[in-house]
C-alpha positions as CSV (number, residue, x, y, z in Angstrom):
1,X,0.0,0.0,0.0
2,X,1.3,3.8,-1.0
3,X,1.4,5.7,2.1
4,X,0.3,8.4,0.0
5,X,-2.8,6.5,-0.4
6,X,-5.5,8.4,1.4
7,X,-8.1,6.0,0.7
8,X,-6.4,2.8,1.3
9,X,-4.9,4.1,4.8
10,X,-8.5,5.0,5.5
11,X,-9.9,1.4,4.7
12,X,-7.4,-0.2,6.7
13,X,-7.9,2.0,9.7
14,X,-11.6,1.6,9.3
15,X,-10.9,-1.9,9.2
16,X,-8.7,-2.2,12.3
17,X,-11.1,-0.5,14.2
18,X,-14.1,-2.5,13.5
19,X,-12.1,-5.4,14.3
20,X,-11.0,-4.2,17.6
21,X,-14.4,-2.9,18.8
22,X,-16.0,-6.5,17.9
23,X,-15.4,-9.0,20.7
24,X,-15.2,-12.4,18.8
25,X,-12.9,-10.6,16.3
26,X,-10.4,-9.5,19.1
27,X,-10.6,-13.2,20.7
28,X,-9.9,-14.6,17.6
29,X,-7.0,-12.5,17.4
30,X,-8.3,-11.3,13.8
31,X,-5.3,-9.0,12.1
32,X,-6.1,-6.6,9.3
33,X,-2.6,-7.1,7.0
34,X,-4.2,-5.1,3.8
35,X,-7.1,-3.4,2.2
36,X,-7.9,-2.8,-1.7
37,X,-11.0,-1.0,-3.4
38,X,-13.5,-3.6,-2.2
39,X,-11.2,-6.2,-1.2
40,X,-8.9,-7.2,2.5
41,X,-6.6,-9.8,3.5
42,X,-6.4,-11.0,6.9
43,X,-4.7,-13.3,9.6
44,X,-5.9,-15.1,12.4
45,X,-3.0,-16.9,14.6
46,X,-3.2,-20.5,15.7
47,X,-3.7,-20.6,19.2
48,X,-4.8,-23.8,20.7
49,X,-7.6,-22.4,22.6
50,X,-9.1,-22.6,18.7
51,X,-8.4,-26.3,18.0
52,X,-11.2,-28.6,17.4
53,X,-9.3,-31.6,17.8
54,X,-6.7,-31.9,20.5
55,X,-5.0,-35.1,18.8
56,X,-4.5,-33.2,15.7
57,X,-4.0,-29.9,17.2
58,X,-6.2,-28.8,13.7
59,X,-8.4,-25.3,14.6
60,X,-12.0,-26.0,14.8
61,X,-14.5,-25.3,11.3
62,X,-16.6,-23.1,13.9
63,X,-13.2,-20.7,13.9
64,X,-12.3,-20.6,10.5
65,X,-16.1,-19.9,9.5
66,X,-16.7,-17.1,12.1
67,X,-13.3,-15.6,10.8
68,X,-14.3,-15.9,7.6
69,X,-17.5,-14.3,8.0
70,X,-15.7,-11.2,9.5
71,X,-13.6,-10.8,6.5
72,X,-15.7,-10.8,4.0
73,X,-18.0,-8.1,6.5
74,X,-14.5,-6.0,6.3
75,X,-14.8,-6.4,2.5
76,X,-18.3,-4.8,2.5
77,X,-16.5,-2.2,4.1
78,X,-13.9,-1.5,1.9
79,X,-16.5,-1.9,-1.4
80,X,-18.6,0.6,0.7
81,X,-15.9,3.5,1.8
82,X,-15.6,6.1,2.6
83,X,-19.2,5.7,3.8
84,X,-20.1,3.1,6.2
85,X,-22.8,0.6,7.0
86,X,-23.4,-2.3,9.2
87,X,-24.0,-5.2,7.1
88,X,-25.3,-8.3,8.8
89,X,-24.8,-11.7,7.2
90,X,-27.5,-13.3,5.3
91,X,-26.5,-16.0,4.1
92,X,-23.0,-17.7,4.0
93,X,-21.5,-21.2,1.9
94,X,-18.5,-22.4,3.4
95,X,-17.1,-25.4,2.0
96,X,-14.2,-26.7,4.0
97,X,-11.1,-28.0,2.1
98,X,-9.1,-29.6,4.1
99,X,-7.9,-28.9,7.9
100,X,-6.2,-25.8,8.7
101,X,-2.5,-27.1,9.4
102,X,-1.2,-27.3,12.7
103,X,0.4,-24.3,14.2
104,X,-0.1,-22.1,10.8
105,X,-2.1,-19.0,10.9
106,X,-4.8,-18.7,8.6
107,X,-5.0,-16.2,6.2
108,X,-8.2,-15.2,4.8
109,X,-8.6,-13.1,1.6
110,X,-12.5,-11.4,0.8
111,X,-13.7,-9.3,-2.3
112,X,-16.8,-7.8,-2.5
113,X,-17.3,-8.4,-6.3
114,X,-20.8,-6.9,-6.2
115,X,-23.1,-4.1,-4.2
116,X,-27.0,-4.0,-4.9
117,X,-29.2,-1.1,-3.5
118,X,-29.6,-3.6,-0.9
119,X,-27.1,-6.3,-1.1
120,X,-23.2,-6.9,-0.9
121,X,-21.8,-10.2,-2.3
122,X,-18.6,-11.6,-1.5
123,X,-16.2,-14.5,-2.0
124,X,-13.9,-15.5,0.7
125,X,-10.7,-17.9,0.7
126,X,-9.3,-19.5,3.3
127,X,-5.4,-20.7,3.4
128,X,-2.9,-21.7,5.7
129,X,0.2,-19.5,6.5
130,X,2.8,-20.3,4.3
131,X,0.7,-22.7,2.5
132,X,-1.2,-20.5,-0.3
133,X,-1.4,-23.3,-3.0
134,X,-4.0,-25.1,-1.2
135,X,-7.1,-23.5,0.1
136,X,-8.4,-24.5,3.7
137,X,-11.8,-23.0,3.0
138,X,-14.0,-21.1,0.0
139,X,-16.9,-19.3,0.2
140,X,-20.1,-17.2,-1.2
141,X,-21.5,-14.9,1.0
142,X,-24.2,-12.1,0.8
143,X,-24.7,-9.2,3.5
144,X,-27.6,-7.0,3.8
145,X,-26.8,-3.0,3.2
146,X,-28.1,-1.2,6.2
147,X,-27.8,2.0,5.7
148,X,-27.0,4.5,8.5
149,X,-28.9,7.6,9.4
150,X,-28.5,10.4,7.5
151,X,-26.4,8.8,4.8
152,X,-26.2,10.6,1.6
153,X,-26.7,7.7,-0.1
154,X,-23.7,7.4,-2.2
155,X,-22.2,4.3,-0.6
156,X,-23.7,2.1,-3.6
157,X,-22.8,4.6,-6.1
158,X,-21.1,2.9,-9.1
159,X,-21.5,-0.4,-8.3
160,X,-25.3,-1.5,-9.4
């Protein structure tokens, strides 16, 4: 990202904020690494208080999905800036892979490739660190716009 980059430092700091003020994002441990125009990478660090199965030491599904989830919510917001919307899930398709590995991170990409009037779709990918060449998780997901108070209704502009 170009420092000079008003934009893209805003979507990151918007970004980092949401994520800190939401509580399953900070116990997660849910990084913001980088924003785009309607897309965001992120990481969320293996910690074995995330681990489904103790033998394997592999993080639960219930973790990588409610990660997920909140990047493709932070994609929303990127698609969506500079104005800003809550945007509640509707409905989300996660088809797990394989396990997350062992002790690797995950990192979780999200593009909003579409916003309705009412609507914002996404695709989500889920890898391990280190491991990009084979996906833990991918996913469809669609948010509802709700649009705040006041707005001046140019959040969707340029992208019906």
């Amino acid at each position: 990202m170009d420092p000079s980059d008003t934009a893209a430092h805003g979507r990151l700091a918007l970004c980092r904020r949401f994520v800190a003020t939401v509580q399953h994002s900070t116990y997660l441990g849910i990084e913001v690494l980088e924003t785009g125009e309607n897309s965001v990478r992120c990481r969320m660090p293996w910690r074995a208080e995330l681990v489904g199965n103790p033998e394997t030491g592999v993080l639960h599904g219930g973790a990588v999905f409610a990660f997920l989830d909140q990047v493709g919510g932070l994609a929303n917001a990127c698609a969506i800036y500079p104005d800003y919307e809550i945007t509640p899930t509707i409905d989300f398709r996660l088809d797990h892979l394989r396990p997350a590995e062992s002790g690797h991170a995950v990192i979780g990409d999200g593009v909003c490739y579409r916003l309705s009037s009412q609507v914002a779709f996404v695709r989500v990918t889920a890898f391990a660190e280190g491991l990009e060449e084979e996906p833990v998780a991918t996913g469809l997901a669609t948010y509802m716009r709700m649009k705040n108070p006041g707005d001046s209704g140019k959040a969707g502009a340029g992208h019906e």
